[in-house]
N, C-alpha and C positions, 0 to 999 in steps of 0.2 A: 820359358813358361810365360804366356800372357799373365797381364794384371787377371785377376777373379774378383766377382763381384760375393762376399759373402753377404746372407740377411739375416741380421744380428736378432735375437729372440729376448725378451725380457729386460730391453733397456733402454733408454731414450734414443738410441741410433738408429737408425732403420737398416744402416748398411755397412761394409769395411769393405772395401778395395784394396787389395792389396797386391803389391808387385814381388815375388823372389825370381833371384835366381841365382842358382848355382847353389842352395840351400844358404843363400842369405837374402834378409828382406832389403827391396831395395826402396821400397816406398810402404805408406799408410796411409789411408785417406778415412777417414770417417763422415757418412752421409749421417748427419742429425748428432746430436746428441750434446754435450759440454762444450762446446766450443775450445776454450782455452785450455782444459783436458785433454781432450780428445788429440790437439792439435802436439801437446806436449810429449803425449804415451808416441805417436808418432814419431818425432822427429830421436825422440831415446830410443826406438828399437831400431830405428835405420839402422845397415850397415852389421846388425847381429845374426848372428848365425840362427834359423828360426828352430831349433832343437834348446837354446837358451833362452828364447821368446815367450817359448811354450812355459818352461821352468818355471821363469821369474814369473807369468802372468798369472798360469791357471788358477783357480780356485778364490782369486779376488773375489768381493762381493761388494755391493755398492748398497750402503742400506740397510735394510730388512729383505731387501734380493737375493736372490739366490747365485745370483749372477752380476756381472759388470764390465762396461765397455772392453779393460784390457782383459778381463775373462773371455769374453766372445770375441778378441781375438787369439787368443792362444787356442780356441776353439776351430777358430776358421784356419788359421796354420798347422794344429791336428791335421783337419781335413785334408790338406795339402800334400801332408806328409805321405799320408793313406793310400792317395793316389799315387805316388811315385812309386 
């Protein structure tokens, strides 16, 4: 499966790239957002199987948001799934 471009809604990121295969993430990239966040939530889901990604991320909220970077990705790996 190519990298996918998701477009994050409700957070300082504009975007997540993300690379699976084989139902594990092999990469994360986040356009915009925490920098040293962003960079971290990355480098701890490499390598995980994206069915536990979704687990541990969903539902985070950053704020008074309803939503938050590792939310909108366990959003964008939903997506993923969906399409398989």
């Amino acid at each position: 499966m190519p990298v996918i471009e998701y477009k994050t809604r409700g957070t300082c990121s504009r975007a997540i790239n993300v690379d699976v295969q084989d139902g594990i993430v092999k990469s994360v990239q986040f356009v915009g957002g925490c920098a040293g966040n962003t960079a971290g939530i990355s480098k701890l889901v490499e390598g995980m199987p994206v069915d536990e990604v979704i687990k541990r991320l969903s539902g985070i909220r950053c704020g008074f948001k309803s939503t938050s970077c590792p939310d909108q990705l366990a959003k964008a790996l939903s997506g993923l799934e969906a399409e398989e």
